[in-house]
Backbone as JSON, one array per atom type, in Angstrom:
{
  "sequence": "XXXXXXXXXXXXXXXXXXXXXXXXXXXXXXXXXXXXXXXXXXXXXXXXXXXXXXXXXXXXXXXXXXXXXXXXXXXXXXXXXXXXXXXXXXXXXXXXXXXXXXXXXXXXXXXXXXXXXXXXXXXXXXXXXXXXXXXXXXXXXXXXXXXXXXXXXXXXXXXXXXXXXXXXXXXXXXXXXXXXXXXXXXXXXXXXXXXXXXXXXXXXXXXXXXXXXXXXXXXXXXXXXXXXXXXXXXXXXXXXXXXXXXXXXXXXXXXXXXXXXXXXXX",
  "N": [[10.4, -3.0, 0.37], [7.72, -1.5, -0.72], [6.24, 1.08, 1.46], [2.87, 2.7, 1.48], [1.41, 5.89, 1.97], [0.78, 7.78, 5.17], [-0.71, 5.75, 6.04], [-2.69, 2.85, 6.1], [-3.2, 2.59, 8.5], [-3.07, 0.53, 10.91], [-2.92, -1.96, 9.49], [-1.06, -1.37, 7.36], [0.93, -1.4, 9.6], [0.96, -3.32, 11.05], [1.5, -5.07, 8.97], [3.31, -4.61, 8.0], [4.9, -4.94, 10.49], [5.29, -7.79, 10.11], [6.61, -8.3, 7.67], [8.73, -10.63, 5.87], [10.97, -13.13, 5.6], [11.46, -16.79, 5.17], [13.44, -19.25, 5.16], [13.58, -22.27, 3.25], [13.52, -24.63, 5.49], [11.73, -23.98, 7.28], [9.37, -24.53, 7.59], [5.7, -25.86, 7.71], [4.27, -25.08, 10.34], [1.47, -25.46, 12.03], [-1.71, -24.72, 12.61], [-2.3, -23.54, 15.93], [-3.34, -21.81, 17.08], [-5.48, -19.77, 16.21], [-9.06, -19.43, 15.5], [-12.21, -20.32, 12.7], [-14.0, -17.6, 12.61], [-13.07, -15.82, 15.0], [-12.65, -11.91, 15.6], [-10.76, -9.33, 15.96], [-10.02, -6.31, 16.27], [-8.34, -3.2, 16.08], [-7.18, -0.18, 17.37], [-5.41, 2.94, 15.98], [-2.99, 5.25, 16.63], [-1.92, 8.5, 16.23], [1.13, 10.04, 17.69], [2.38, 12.93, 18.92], [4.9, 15.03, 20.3], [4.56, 14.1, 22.48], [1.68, 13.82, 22.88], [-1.72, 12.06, 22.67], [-2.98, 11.05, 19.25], [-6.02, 9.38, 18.0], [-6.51, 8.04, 15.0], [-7.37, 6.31, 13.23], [-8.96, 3.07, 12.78], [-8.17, -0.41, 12.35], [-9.21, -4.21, 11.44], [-9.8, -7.6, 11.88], [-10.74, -10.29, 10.22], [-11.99, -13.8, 10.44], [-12.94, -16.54, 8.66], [-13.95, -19.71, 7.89], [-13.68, -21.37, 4.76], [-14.13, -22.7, 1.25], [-12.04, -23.31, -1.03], [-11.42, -23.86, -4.46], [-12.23, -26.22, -3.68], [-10.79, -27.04, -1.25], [-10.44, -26.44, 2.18], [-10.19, -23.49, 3.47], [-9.19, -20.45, 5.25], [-10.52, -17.77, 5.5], [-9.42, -14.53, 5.2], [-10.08, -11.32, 6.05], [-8.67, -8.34, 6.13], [-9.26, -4.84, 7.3], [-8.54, -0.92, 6.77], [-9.67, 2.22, 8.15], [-9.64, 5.69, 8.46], [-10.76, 7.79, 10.29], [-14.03, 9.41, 10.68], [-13.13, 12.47, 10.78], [-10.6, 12.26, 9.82], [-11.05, 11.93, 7.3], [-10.87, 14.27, 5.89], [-8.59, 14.84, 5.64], [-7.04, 12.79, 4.32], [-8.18, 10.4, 3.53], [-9.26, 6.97, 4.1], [-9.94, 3.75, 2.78], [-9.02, 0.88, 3.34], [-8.72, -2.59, 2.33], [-7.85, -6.13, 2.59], [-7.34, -9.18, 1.9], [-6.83, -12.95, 2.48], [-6.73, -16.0, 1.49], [-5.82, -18.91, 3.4], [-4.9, -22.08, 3.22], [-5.7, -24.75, 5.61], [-4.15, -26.65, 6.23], [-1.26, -26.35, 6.06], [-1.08, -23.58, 6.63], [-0.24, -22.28, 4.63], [-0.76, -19.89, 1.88], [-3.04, -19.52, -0.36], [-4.5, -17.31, -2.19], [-4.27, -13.85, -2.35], [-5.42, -10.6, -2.13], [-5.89, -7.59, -2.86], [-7.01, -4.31, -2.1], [-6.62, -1.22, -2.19], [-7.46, 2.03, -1.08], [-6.54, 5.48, -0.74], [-6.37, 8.35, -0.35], [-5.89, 10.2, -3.01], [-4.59, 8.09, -4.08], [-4.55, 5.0, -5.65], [-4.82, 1.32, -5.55], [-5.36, -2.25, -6.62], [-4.75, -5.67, -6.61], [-4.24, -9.02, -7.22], [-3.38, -11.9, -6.32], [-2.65, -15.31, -6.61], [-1.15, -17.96, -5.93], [0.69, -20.69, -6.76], [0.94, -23.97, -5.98], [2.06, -26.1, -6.9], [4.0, -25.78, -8.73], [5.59, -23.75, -7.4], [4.93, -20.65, -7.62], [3.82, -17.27, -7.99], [1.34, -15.98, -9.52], [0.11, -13.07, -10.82], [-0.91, -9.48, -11.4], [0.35, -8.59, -12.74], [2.21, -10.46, -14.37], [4.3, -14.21, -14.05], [5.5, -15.33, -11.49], [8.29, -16.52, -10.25], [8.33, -17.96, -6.42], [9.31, -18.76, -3.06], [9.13, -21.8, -1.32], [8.17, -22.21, 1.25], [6.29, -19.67, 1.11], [4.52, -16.45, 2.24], [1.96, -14.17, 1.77], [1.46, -10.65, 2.63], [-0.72, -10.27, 4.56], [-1.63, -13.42, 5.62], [1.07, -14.06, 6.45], [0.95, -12.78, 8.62], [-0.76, -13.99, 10.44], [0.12, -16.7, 10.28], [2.76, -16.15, 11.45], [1.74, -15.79, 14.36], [1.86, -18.47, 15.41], [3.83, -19.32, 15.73], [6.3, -21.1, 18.26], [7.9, -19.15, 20.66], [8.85, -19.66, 23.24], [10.74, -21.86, 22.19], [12.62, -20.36, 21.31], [15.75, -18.05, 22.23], [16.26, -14.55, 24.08], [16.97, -12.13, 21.62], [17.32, -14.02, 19.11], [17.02, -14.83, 16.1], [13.89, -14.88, 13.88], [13.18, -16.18, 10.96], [11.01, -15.85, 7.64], [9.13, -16.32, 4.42], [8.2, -13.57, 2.2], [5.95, -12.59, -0.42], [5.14, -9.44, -2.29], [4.4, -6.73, -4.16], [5.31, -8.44, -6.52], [7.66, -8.92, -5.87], [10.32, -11.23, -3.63], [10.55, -10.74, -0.38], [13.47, -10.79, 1.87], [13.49, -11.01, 4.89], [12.97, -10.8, 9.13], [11.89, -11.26, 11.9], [13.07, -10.21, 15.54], [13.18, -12.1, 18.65], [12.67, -10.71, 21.43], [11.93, -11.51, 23.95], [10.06, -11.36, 26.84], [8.08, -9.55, 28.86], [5.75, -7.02, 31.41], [2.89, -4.87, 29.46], [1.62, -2.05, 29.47], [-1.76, -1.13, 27.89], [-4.09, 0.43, 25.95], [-6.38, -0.87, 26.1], [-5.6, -2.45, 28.65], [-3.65, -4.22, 31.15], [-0.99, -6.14, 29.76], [0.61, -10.16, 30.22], [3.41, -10.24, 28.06], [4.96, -10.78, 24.71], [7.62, -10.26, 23.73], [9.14, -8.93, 20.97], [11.31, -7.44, 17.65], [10.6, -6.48, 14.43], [12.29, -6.75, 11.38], [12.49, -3.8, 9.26], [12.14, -2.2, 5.97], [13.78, 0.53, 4.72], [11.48, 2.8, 3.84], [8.74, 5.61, 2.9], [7.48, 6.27, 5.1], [8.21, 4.35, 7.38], [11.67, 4.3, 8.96], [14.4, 2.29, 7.59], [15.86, -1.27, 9.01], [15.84, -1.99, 12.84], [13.9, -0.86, 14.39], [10.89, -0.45, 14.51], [8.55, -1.83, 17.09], [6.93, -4.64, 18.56], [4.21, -6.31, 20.51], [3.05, -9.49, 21.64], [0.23, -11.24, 22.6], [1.06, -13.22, 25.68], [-0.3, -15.51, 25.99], [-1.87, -18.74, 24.59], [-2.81, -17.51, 22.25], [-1.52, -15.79, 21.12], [-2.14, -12.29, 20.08], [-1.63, -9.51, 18.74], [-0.74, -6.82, 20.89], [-0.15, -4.55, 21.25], [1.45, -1.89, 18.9], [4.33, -0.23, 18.4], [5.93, 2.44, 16.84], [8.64, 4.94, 15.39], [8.29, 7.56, 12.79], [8.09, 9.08, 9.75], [7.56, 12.08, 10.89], [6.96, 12.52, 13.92], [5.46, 9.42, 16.09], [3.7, 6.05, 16.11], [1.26, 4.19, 17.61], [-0.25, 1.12, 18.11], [-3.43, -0.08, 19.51], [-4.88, -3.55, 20.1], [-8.01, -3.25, 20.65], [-10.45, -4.97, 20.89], [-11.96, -7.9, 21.0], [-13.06, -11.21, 19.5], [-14.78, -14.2, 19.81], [-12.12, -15.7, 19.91], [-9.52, -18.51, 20.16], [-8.75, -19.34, 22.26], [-8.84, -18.46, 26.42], [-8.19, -15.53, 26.86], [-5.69, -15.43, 28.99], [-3.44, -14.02, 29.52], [-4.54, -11.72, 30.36], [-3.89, -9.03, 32.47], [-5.09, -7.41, 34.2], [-8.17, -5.08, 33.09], [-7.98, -1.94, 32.01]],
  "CA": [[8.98, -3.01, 0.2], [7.12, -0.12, -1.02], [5.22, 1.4, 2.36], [2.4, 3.69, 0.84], [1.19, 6.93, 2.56], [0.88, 7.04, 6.49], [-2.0, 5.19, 6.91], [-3.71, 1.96, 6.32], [-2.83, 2.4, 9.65], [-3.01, -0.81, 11.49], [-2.62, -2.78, 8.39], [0.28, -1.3, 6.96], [1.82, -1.3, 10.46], [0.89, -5.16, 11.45], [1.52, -6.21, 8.5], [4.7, -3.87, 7.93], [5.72, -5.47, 10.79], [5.65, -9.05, 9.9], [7.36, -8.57, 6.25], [9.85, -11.67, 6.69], [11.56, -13.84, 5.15], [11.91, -17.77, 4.99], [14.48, -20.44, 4.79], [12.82, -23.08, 2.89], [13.57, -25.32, 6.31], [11.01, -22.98, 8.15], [7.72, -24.65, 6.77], [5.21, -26.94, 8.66], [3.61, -24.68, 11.22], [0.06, -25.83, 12.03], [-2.62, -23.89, 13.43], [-2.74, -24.02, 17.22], [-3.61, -19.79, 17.76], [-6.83, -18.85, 16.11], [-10.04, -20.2, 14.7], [-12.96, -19.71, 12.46], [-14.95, -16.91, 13.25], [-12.16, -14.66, 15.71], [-12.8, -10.99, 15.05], [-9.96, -8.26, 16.35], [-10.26, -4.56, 16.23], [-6.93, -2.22, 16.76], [-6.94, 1.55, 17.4], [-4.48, 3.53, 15.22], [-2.96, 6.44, 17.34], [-0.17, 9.15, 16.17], [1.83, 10.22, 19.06], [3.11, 14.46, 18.39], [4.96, 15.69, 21.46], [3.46, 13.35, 23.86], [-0.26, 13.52, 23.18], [-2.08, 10.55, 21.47], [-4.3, 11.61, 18.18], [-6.79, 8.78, 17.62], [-6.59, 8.31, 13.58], [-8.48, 5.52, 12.71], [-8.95, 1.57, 13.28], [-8.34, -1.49, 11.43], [-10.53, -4.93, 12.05], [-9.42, -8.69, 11.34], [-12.16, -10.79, 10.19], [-11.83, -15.14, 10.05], [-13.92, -17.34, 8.35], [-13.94, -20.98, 7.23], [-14.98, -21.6, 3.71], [-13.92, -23.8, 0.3], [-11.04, -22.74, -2.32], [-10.87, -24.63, -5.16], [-12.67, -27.83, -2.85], [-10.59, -27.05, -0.33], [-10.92, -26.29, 3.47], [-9.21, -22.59, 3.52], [-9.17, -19.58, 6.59], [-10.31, -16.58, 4.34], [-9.1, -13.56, 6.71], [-9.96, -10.32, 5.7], [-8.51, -7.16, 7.23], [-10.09, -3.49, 6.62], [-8.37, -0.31, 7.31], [-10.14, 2.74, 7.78], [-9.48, 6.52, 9.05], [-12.1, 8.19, 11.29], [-14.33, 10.09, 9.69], [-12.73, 14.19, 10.75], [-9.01, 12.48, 9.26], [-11.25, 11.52, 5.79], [-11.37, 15.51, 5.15], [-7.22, 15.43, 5.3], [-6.61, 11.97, 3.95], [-9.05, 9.11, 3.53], [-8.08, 5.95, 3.76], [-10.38, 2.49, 2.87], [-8.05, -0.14, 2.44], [-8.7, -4.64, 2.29], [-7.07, -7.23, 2.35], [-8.0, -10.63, 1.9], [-6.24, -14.29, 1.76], [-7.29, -17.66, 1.66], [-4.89, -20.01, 4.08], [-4.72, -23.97, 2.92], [-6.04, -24.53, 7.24], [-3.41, -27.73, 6.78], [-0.27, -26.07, 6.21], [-1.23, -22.01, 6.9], [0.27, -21.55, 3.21], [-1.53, -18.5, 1.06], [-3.1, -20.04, -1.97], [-4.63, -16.49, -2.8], [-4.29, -13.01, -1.9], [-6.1, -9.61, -2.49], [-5.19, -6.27, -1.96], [-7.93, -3.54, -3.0], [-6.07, 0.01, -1.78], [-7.65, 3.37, -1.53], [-5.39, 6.05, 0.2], [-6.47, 9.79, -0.45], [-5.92, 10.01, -4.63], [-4.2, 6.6, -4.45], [-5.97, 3.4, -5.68], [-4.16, 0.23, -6.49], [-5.61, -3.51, -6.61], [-3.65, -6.87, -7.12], [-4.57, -10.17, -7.39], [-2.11, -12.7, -6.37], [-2.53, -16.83, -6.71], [0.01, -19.31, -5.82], [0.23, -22.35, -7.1], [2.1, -24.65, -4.76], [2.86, -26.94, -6.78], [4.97, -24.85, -9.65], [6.31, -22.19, -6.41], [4.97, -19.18, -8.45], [2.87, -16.28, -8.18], [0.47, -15.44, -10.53], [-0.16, -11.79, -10.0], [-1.77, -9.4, -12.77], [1.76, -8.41, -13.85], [2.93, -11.93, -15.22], [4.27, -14.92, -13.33], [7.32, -15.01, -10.84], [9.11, -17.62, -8.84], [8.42, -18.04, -5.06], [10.48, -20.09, -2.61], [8.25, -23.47, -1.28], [6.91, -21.96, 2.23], [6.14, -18.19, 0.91], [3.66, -15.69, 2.85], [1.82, -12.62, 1.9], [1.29, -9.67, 3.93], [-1.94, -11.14, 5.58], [-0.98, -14.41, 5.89], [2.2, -14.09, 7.37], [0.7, -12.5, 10.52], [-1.59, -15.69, 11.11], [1.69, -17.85, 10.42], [3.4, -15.97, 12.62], [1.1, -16.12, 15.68], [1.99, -19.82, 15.5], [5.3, -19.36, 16.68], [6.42, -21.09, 19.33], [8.29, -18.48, 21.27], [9.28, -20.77, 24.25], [12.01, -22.49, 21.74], [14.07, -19.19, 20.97], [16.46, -17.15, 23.52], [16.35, -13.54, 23.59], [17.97, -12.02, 20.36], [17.49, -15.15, 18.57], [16.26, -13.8, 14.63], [13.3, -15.69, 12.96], [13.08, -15.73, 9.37], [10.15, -16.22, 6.63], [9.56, -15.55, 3.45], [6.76, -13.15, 2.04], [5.89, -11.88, -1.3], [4.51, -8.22, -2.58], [4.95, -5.73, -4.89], [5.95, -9.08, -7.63], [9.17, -9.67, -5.18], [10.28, -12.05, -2.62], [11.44, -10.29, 0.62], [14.09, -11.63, 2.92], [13.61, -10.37, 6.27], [13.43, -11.89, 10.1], [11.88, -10.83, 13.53], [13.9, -10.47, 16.42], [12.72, -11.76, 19.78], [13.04, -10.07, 22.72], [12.27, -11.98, 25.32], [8.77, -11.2, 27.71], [7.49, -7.99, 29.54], [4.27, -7.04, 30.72], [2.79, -4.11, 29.0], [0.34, -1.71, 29.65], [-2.08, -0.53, 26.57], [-5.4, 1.33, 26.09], [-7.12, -1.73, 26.7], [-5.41, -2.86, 29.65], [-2.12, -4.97, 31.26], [-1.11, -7.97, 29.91], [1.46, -10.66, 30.34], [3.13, -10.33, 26.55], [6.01, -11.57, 24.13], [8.14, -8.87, 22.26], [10.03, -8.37, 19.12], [11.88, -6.39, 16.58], [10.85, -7.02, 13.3], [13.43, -5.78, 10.17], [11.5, -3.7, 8.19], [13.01, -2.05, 4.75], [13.32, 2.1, 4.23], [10.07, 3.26, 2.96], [8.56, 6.58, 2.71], [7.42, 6.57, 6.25], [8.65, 3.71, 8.04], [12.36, 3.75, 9.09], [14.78, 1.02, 8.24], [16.56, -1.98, 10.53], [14.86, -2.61, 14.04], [13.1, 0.37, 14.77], [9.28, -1.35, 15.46], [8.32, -3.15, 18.55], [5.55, -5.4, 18.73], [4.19, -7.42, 21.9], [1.71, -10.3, 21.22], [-0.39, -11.91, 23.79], [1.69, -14.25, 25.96], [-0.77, -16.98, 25.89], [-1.57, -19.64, 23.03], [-3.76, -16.84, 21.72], [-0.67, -14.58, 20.15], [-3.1, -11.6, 19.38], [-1.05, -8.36, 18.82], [-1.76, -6.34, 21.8], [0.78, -3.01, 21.11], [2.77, -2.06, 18.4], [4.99, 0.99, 18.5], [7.13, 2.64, 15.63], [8.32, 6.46, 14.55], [7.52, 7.42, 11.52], [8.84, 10.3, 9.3], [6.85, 12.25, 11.82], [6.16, 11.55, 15.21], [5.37, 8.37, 16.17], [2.76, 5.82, 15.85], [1.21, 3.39, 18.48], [-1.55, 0.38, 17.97], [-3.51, -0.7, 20.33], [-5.92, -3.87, 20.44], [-9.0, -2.17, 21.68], [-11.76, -5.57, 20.96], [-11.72, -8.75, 19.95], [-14.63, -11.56, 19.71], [-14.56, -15.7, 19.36], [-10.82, -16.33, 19.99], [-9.74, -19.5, 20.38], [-8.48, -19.57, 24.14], [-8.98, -17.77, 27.11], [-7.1, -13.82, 27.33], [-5.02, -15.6, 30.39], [-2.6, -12.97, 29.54], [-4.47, -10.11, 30.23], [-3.72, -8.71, 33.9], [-5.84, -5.84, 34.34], [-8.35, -4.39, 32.26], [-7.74, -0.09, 32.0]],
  "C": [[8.47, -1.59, 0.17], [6.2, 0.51, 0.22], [4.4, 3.04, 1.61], [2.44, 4.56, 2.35], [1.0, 6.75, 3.95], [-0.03, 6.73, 6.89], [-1.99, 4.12, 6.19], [-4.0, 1.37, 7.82], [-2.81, 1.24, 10.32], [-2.12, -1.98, 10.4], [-1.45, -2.69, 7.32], [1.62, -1.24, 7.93], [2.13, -2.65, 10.62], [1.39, -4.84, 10.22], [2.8, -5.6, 7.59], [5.66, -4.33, 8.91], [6.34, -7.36, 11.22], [6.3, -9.26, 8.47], [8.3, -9.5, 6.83], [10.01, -12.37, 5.81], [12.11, -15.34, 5.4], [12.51, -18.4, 4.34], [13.28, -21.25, 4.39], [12.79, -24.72, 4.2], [12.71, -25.07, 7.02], [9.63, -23.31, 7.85], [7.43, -25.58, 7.98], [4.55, -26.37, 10.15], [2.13, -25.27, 11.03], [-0.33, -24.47, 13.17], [-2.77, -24.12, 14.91], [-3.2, -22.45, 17.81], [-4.79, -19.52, 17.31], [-7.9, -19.83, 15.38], [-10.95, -19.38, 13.81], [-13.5, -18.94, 13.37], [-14.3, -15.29, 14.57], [-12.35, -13.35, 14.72], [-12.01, -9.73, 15.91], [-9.77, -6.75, 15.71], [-8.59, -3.91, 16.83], [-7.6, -0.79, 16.52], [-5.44, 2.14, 16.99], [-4.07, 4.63, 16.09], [-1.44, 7.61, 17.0], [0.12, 10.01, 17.51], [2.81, 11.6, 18.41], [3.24, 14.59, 20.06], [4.14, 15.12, 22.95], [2.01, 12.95, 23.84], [-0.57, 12.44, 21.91], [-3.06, 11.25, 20.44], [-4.69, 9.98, 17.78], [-7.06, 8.6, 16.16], [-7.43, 7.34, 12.94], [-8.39, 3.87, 13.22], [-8.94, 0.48, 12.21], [-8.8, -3.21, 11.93], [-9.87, -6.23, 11.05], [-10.29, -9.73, 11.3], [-11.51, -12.37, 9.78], [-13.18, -15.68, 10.18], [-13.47, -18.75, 7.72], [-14.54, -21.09, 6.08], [-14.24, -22.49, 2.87], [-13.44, -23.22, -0.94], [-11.04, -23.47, -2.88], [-10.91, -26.17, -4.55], [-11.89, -27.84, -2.07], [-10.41, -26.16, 0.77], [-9.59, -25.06, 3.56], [-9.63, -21.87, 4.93], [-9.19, -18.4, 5.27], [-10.61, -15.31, 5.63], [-8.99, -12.28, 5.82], [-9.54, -9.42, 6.94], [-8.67, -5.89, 6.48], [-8.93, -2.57, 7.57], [-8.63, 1.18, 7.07], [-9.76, 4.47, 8.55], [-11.17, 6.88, 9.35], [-12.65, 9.47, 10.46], [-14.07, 11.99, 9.61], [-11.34, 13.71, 10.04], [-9.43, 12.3, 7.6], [-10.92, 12.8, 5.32], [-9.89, 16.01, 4.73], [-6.68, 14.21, 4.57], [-7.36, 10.67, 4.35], [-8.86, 7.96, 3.19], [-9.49, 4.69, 4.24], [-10.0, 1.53, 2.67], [-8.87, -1.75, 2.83], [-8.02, -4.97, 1.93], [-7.24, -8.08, 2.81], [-6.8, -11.44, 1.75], [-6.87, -15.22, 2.62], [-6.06, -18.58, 2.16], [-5.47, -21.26, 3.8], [-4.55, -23.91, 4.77], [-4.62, -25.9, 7.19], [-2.2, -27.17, 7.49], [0.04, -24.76, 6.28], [-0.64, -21.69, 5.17], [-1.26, -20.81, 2.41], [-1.92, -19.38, -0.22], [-4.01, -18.26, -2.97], [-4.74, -15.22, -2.01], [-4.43, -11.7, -3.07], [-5.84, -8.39, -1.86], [-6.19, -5.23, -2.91], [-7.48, -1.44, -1.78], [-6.57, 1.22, -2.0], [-7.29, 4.49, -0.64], [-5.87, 7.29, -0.6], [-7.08, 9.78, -2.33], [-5.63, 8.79, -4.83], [-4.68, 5.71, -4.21], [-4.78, 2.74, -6.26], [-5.41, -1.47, -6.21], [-4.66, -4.34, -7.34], [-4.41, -7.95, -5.95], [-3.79, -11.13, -7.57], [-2.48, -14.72, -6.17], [-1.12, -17.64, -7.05], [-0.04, -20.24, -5.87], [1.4, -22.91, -6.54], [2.9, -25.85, -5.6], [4.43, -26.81, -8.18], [5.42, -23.82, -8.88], [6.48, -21.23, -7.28], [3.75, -18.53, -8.13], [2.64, -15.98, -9.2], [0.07, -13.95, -10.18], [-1.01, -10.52, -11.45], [-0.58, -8.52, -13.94], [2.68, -9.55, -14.77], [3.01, -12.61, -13.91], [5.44, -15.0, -12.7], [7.52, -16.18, -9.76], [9.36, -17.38, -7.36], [8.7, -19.04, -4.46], [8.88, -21.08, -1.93], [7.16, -22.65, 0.03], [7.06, -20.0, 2.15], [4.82, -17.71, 1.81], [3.59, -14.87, 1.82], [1.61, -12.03, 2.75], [0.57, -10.57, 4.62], [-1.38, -12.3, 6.24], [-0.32, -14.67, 6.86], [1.65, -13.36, 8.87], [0.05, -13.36, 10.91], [-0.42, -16.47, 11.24], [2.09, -17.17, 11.34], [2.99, -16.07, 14.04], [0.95, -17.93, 15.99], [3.27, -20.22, 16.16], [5.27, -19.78, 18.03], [7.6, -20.24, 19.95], [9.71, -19.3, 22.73], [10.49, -21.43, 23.78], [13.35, -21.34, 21.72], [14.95, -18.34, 22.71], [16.56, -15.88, 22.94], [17.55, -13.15, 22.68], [17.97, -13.1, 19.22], [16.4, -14.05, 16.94], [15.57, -15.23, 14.08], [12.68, -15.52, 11.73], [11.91, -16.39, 8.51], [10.04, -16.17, 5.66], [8.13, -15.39, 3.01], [6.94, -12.32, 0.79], [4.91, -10.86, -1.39], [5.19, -7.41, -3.23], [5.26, -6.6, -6.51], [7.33, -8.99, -6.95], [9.14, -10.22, -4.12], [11.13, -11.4, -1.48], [12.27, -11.37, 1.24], [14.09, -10.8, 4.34], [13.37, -11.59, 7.65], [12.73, -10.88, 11.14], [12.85, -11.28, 14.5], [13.54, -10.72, 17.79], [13.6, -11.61, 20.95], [12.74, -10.4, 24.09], [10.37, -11.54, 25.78], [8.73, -9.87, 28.79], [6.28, -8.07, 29.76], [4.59, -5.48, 30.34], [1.65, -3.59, 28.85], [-0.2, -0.49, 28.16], [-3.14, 0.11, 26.51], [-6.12, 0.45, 26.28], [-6.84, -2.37, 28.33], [-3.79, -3.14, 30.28], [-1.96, -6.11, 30.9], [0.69, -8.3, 29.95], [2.22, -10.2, 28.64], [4.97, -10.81, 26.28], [6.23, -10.34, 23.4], [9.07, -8.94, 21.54], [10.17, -7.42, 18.36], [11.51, -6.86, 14.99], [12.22, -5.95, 12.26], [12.79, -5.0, 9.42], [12.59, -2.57, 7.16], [12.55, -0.49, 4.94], [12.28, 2.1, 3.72], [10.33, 4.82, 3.36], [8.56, 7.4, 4.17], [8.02, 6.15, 7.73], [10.41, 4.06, 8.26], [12.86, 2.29, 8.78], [15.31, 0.26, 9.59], [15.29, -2.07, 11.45], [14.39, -1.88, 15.07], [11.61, 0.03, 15.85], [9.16, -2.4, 16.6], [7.0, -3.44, 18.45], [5.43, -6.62, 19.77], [2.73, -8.28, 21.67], [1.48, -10.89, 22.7], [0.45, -13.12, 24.49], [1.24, -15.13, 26.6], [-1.12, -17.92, 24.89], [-2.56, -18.55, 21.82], [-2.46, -16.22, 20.21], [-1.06, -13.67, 19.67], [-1.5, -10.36, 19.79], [-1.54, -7.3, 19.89], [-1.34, -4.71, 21.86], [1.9, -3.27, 19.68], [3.56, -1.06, 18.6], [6.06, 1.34, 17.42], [7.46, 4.2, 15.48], [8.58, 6.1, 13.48], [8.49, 8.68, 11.13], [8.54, 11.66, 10.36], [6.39, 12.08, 13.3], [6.4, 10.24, 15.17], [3.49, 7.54, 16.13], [2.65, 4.04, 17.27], [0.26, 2.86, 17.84], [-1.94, -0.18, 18.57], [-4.87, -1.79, 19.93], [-6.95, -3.47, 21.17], [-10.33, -3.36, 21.76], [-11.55, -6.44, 20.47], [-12.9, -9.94, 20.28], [-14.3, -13.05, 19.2], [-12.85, -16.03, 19.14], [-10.7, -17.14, 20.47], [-9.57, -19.91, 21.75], [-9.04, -18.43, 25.0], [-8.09, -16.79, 27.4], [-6.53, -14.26, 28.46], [-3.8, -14.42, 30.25], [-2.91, -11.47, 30.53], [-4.5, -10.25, 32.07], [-4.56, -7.92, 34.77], [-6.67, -4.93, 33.18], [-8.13, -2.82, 32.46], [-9.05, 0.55, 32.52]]
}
């Protein structure tokens, strides 16, 4: 997978570190983690020599509305640098998709990219019942329960956790770029973990993620989600070509359960 420049920060990290790959046996998650209306905020932070630099924040927005007459989850996520990193590299990125609320599957996804000089947009529709992407490069064959970026981090906070033993690898499958990744998170079992918001109980994993520009391959990234039915991302951690890079949930607003995770606010 192509990882652009080092930012959409949050959004190329999340959602860098749910690239994954499904067995077509791997379908049939239902929603039991988030609802209309949940709104989560992360803080972007690069990590030089110990000290944290604050770089910008990215913001996950759910709404209920009506695709094509039916009852979707249209989840945008924004990611933006702060406005002293715009003067070295400015970065407004979105990304949108519409989840079918039955079966979490993507029936459309939007990607509108603006990174310093670099602009891209793509426009992706899946039609479920021909397993193909429509995209604005032609049409390409995707396996039955496919993700995109977005997406796949809502599917994934559906996971039940509780079934696997540490080390156990879980696989999805997610398209971008006009190809079908194969990749897999690895969980790791439970920790708590303390973050700029606070302590919480949490669940952690390795995802796989592919060489890029900035990212490292293999099982470099760690990510710890909330270890209650919530699953909100609460830390991620990765180096980079550079330093390193941390993300912390810093706010979040109408989630569907109660933060029983969290231990201690900071």
């Amino acid at each position: 997978m192509k990882l652009y420049k080092p930012v959409t920060l949050l959004l190329l990290i999340v959602i860098a570190c749910q690239p994954l790959r499904a067995q077509n046996g791997f379908c049939g998650l239902r929603n039991t983690a988030f609802s209309a209306g949940e709104a989560i905020t992360f803080k972007v932070f690069y990590t030089v020599v110990g000290a944290y630099f604050g770089a910008g924040e990215a913001t996950f927005n759910t709404s209920l509305e009506r695709l094509n007459n039916k009852p979707v989850y249209h989840v945008i996520g924004e990611g933006k640098t702060y406005s002293f990193y715009d003067n070295f590299f400015k970065v407004r990125d979105k990304y949108e998709t519409y989840i079918d609320t039955a079966t979490l599957q993507p029936y459309r996804f939007i990607r509108n990219v603006n990174e310093g000089s670099y602009k891209k947009f793509e426009n992706v529709t899946f039609n479920k019942t021909t397993n193909s992407a429509v995209t604005n490069d032609g049409v390409y064959k995707v396996p039955e329960c496919v993700q995109d970026v977005l997406s796949a981090i809502f599917y994934a906070r559906n996971i039940d956790f509780d079934k696997y033993k540490e080390g156990d690898k879980i696989t999805f499958s997610m398209f971008l770029d006009n190809e079908v990744y194969e990749m897999y998170i690895r969980y790791l079992g439970k920790e708590n973990i303390k973050t700029k918001y606070g302590k919480f109980r949490a669940i952690k994993f390795k995802p796989l993620l592919i060489k890029g520009t900035i990212f490292e391959g293999g099982e470099k990234m760690t990510v710890w989600v909330s270890d209650d039915q919530n699953h909100i991302p609460v830390r991620i951690e990765s180096p980079i070509s550079v330093g390193s890079v941390k993300v912390d949930m810093i706010s979040y607003r109408n989630i569907r359960y109660p933060l029983t995770s969290l231990i201690s606010v900071r």
